[in-house]
N, C-alpha and C positions, 0 to 999 in steps of 0.2 A: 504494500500500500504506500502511493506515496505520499509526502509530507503536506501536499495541497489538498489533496482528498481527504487526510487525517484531519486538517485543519476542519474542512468545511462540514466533516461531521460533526465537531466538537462546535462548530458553531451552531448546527441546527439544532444539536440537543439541547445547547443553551437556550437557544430562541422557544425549542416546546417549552420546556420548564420555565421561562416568562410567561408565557402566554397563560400556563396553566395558573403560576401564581397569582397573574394580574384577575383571572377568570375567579379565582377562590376568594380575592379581597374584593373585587365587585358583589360576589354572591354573601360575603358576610356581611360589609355592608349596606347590602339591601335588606338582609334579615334582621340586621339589630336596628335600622332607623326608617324602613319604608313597610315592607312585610314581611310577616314570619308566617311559613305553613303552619297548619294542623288540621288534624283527622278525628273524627268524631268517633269513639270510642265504644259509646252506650248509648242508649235510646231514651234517655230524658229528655233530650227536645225535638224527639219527635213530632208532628211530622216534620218540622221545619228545617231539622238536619239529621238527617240517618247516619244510623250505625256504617261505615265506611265511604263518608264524604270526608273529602278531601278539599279545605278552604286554606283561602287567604285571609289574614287578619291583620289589617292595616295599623302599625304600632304608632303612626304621627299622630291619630285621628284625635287623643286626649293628651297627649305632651309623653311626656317621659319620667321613667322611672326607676328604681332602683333594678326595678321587676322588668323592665325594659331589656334586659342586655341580657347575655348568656351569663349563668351561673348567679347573677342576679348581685353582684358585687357592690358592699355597700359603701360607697362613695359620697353617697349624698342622700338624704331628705328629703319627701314632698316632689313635685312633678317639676320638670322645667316644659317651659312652653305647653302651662296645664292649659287643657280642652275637659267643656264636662259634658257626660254622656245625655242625652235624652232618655227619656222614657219610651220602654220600644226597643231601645238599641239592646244587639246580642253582642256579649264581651264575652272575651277570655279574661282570665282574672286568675292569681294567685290565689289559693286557697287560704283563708287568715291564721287555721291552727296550723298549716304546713304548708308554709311558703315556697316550698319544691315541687308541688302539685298545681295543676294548670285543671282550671274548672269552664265552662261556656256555657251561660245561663243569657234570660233576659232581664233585661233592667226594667224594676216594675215598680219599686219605691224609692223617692229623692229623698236628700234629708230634709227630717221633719218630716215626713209624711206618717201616715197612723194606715199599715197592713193590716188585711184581716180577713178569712175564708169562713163565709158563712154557707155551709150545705152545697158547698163546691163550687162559689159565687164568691168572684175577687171585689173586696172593696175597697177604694181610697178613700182618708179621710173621710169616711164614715156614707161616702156615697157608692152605691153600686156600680160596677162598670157594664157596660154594655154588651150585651152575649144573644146570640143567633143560633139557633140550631142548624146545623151544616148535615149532610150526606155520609152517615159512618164511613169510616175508615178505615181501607184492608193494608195490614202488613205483610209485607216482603221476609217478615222474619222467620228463617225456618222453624222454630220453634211455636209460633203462632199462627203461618201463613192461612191466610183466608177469611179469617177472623174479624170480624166486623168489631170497630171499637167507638163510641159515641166521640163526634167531632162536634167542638163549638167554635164561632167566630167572634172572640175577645177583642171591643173597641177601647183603647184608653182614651182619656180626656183630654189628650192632644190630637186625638185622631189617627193613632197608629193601629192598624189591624194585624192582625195573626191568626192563626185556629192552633186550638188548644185540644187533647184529648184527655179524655174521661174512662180511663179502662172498670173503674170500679163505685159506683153508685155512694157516695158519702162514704169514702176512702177517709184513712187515719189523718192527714191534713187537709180535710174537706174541710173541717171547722175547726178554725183554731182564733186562741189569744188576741187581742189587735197589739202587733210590734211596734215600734215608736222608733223610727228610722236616726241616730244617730248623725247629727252635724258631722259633715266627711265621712259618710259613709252613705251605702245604697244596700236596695233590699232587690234578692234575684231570685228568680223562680225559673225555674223548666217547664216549658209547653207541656210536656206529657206528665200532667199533674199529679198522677195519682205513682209517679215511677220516677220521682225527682229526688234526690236529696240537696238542698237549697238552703235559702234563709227560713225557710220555715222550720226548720233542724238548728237550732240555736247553738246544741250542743256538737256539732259536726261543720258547719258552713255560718252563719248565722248573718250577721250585718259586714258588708266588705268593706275595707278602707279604700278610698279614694287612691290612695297610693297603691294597691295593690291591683288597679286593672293595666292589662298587657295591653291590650286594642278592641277594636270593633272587626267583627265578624263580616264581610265584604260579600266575597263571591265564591262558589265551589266549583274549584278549577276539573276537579276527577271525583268521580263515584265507581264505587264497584259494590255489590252486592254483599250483603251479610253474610261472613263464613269461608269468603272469598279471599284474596291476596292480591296487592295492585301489579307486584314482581309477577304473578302468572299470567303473563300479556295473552298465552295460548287460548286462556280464557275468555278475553274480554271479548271476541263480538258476542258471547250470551253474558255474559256478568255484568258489563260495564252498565251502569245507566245512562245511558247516552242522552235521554231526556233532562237532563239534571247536570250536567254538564255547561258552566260559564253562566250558571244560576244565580243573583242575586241574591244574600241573604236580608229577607227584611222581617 
């Protein structure tokens, strides 16, 4: 080999190994200050995000956080360039007893506000919110599939709609306490009411700090089927939900 050819491979391998470096600090920082993936786990907010979606969650949308960055390094205090969520909006959030735990619920009480499930009827401040009966609704889940579950269409006071399910008629948080939303914090519920562990579990999730949400929940970039795997592509023209793909989360 000669000395010109040695060279000009030592160059290119230099050049891949930029390219790939420049490619890894682009993609970290887009993860730690524009968006981070995540994949929906369980079926508490159903239907709104199933067990194996695949979203984006826009981390600028509330400012930033301790909880903001990998490993969650404590640096600093309170949010910079704090944004605050609506009522309506679906977050990720740090879990408040285990700040290593990533939760995605909806934000359903500001501070100050006074929660409270009366016979499976969400109120604020003491007013009832607005509810429709919708078309049951059948899971894709194979432990359930076919199963019709009672669908309702939940309006808040701002106007933000969602449908909410009802697997079990005056279920254990159908009726609870009225919570009293602490100053910097918010109260989160899961759509699929009856199969949530949320702020209604005082003892497990309870009131979140304001510092403790990651971002807002955007769009679902990939879906694949409950029980499935995204790595087994062999699968995806039956698995994938192709419907549900570059879906808006609201």
């Amino acid at each position: 080999m000669s000395m010109a050819t040695k060279q000009k491979q030592e160059s290119g391998f230099i050049e891949t190994v930029r390219v790939i470096f420049h490619a890894l600090l682009i993609a970290l920082v887009i993860r730690t200050f524009l968006f981070q993936p995540f994949n929906i786990p369980s079926g508490s907010m159903k239907e709104t995000l199933l067990v194996g979606d695949y979203l984006f969650v826009s981390k600028f949308t509330y400012g930033y956080s301790r909880y903001s960055f990998p490993f969650s390094p404590n640096l600093f205090s309170g949010r910079i360039w704090d944004g605050q969520p609506s009522r309506g909006d679906v977050v990720v959030f740090k879990l408040p007893k285990d700040n290593s735990t990533d939760y995605i619920k909806r934000v359903i009480g500001l501070p100050g506000d006074r929660i409270q499930m009366i016979q499976g009827l969400l109120h604020i401040n003491g007013q009832p919110v607005k509810r429709e009966r919708r078309p049951d609704w059948v899971s894709d889940d194979p432990e359930s599939r076919n199963k019709p579950v009672q669908r309702w269409r939940e309006t808040l006071p701002n106007g933000v709609s969602y449908d909410t399910l009802d697997l079990v008629p005056n279920g254990f948080y159908d009726n609870t306490p009225v919570y009293e939303v602490p100053a910097g914090h918010y109260f989160m519920m899961g759509d699929n009411r009856d199969n949530s562990t949320d702020s209604r579990v005082l003892a497990q999730v309870g009131y979140v700090p304001h510092e403790n949400l990651v971002g807002r929940a955007q769009i679902i970039f990939f879906s694949i089927e409950e029980g499935r795997y995204a790595w087994e592509f062999w699968t995806w023209p039956t698995s994938v939900r192709w419907d549900r793909l570059f879906m808006l989360v609201r």
